[in-house]
C-alpha positions as CSV (number, residue, x, y, z in Angstrom):
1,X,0.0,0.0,0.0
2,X,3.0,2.8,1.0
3,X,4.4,1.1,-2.4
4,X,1.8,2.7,-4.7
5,X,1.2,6.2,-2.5
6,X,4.7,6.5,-2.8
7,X,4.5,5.8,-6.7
8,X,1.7,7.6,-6.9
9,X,3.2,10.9,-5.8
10,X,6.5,10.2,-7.9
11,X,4.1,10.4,-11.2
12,X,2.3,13.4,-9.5
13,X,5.3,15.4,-8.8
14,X,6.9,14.3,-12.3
15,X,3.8,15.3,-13.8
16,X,4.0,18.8,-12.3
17,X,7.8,19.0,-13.1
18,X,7.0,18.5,-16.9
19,X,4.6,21.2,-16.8
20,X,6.9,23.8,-15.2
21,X,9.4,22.5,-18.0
22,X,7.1,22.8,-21.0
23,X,6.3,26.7,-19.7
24,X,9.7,27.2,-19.6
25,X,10.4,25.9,-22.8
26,X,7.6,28.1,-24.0
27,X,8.3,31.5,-22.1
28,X,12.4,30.9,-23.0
29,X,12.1,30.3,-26.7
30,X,8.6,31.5,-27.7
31,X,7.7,28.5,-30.0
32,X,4.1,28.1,-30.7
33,X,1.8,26.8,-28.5
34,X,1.0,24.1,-30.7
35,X,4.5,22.5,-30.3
36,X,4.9,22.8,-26.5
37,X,1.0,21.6,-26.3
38,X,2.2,18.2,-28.8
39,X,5.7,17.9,-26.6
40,X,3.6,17.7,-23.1
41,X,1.4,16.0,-25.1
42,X,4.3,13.0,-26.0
43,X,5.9,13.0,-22.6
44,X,3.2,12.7,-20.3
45,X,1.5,9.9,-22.3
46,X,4.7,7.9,-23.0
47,X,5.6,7.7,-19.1
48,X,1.7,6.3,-18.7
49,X,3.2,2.8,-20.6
50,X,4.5,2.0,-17.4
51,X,1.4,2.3,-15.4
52,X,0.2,-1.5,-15.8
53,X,3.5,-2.8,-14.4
54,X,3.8,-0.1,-11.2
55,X,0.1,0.0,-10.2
56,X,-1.6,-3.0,-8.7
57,X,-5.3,-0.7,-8.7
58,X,-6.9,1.4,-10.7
59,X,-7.4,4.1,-8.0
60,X,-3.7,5.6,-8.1
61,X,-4.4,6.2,-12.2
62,X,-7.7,8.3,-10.9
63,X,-6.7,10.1,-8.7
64,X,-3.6,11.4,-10.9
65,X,-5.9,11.9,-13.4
66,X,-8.5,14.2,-11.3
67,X,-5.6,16.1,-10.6
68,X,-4.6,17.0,-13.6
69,X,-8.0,17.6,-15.0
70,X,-8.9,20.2,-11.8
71,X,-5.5,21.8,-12.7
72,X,-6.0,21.9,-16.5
73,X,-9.0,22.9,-16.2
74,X,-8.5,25.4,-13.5
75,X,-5.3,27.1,-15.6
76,X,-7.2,27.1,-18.4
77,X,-9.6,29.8,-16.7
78,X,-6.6,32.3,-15.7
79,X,-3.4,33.4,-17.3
80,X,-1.2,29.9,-16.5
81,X,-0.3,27.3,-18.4
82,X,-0.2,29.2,-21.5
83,X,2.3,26.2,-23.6
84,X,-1.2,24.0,-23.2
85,X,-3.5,26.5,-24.2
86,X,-2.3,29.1,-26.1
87,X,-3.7,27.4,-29.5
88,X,-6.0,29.4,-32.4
89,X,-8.8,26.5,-32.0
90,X,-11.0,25.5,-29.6
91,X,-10.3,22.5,-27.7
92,X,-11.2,19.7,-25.3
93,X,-8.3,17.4,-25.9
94,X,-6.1,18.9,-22.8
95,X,-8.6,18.3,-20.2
96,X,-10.1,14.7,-22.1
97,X,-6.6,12.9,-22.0
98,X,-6.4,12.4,-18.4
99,X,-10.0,11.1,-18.9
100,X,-9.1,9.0,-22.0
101,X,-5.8,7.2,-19.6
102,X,-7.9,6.4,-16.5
103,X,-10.7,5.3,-19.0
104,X,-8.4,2.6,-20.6
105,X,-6.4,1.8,-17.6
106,X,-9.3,0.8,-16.0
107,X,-10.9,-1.1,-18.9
108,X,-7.1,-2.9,-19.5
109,X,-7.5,-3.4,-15.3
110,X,-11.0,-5.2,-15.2
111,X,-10.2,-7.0,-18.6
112,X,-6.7,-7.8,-17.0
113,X,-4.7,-7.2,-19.8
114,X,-1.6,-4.8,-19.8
115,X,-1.8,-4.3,-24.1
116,X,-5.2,-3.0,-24.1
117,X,-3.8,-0.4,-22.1
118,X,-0.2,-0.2,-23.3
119,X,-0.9,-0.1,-27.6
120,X,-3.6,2.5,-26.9
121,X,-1.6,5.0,-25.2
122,X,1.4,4.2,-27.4
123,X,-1.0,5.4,-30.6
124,X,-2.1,8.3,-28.8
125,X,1.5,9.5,-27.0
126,X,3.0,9.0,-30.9
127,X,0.9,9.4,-33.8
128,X,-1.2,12.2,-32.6
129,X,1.5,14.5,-32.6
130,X,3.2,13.8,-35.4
131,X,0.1,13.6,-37.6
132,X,-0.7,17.1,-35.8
133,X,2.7,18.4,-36.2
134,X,3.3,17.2,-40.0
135,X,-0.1,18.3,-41.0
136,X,0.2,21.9,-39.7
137,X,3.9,22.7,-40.7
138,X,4.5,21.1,-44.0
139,X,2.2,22.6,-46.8
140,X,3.7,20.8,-49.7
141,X,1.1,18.8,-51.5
142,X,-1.1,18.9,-47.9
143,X,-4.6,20.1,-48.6
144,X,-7.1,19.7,-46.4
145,X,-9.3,16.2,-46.3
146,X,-12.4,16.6,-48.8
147,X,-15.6,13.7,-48.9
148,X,-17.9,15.2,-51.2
149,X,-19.1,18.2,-50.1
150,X,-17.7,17.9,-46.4
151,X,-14.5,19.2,-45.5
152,X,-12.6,18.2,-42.6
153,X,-10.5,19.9,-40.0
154,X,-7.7,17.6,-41.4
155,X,-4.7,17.3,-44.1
156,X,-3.6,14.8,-46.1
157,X,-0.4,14.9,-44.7
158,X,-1.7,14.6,-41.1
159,X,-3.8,11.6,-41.7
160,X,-1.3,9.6,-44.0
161,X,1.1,10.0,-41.4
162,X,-0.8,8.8,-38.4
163,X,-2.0,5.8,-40.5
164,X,1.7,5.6,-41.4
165,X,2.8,5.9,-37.9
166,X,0.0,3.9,-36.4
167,X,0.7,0.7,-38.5
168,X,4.7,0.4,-37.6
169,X,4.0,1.2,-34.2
170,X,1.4,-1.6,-34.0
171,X,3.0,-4.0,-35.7
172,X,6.3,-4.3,-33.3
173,X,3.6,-3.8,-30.3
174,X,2.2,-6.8,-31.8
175,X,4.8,-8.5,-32.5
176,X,6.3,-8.7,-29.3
177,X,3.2,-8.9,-27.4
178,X,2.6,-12.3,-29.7
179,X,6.0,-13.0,-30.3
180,X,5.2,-13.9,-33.9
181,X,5.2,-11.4,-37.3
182,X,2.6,-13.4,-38.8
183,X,-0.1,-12.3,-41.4
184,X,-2.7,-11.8,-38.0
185,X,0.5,-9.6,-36.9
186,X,-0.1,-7.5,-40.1
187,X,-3.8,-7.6,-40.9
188,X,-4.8,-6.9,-37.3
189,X,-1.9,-4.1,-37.6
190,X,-3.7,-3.0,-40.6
191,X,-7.1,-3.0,-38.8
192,X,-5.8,-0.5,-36.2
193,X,-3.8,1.7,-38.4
194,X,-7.4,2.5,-40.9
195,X,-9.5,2.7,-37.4
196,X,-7.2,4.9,-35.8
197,X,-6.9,6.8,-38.7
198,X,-10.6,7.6,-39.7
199,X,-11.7,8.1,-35.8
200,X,-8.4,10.7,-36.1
201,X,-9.7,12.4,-39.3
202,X,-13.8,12.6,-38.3
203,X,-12.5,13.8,-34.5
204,X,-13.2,17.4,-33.1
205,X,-12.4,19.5,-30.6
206,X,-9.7,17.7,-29.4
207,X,-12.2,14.6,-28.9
208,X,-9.4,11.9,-30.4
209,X,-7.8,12.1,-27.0
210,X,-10.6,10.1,-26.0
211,X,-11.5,8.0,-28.8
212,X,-8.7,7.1,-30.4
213,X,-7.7,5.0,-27.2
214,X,-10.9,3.7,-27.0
215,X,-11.5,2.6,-30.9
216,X,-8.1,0.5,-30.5
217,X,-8.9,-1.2,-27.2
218,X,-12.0,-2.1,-29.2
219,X,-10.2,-3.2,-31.9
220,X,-8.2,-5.6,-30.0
221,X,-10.9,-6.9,-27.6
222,X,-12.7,-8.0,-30.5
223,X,-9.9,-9.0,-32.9
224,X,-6.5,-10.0,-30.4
């Protein structure tokens, strides 16, 4: 029990250090808001891999993750935490992605299976970012996603590159959570990358925090 308090205020402390770091980063060198809000976005998500393996409950991941949606949400209100929200769009995603990791930490808890929670949070720590980095800074041949006469909030380049991303990265998941690159190794691969993909391209407001974890847990509960 002192085990996981004691982990549970490591995370909590270097949760709060990463903050201070990112405004830092974002007072110091003035780089836009987008790019410190994708970097805490990475960091904070990565470190969550480890959370099957260190926590023996689900009640240490929710109470970090009340935490940091009070203070997100609190910030957001005042003049702090300006590297999160100083973006031209309207989002959700800061405050939903504390709510997306408790979410499938607790489903990968009941289920009792670490990869539902650990190739979820690998898709969201690394392809949301770089499909949201490479889609707003590089403009050649990026246009912005057409389907008849809807246009989407996404490029081309965004979405080919989280597909892109989303398929390697599941595929050596995979592979050494089955210990076999077999065609079921690919196909199911395959499966996540074009799921993760379209849920990434029809999201808004910052709702793919959320459901981009929770369309590949589905995924694999149905398919793994």
């Amino acid at each position: 029990m002192n085990n996981q308090i004691g982990l549970t205020l490591v995370f909590l402390v270097a949760f709060l250090l990463l903050l201070v770091f990112n405004e830092m980063v974002y007072r110091r060198l003035h780089p836009k808001g987008e790019i410190t809000r994708k970097l805490a976005h990475f960091l904070a998500t990565l470190s969550t891999i480890t959370f099957p393996f260190l926590f023996h409950s689900h009640l240490p991941v929710l109470i970090l993750a009340v935490i940091f949606f009070i203070l997100l949400f609190i910030s957001r209100k005042g003049h702090h935490l300006k590297s999160i929200h100083d973006i031209d769009r309207k989002s959700l995603g800061s405050y939903l992605l504390p709510v997306s990791i408790y979410l499938t930490f607790l489903i990968s808890y009941l289920l009792d299976n670490k990869f539902l929670f650990i190739l979820p949070m690998l898709v969201l720590a690394i392809c949301d970012p770089v499909a949201g980095i490479l889609g707003m800074n590089l403009q050649i041949y990026n246009h912005r996603i057409h389907i008849f006469k809807w246009k989407l909030n996404k490029t081309t380049t965004g979405s080919i590159s989280f597909f892109i991303s989303c398929f390697i990265i599941s595929i050596i998941a995979l592979y050494f959570h089955r210990m076999s690159l077999d065609s079921t190794t690919f196909w199911l691969s395959l499966v996540i990358a074009a799921a993760g993909t379209i849920t990434e391209m029809f999201s808004w407001k910052g709702s793919d925090n959320l459901l981009i974890p929770m369309v590949v847990l589905f995924v694999l509960v149905v398919f793994l």
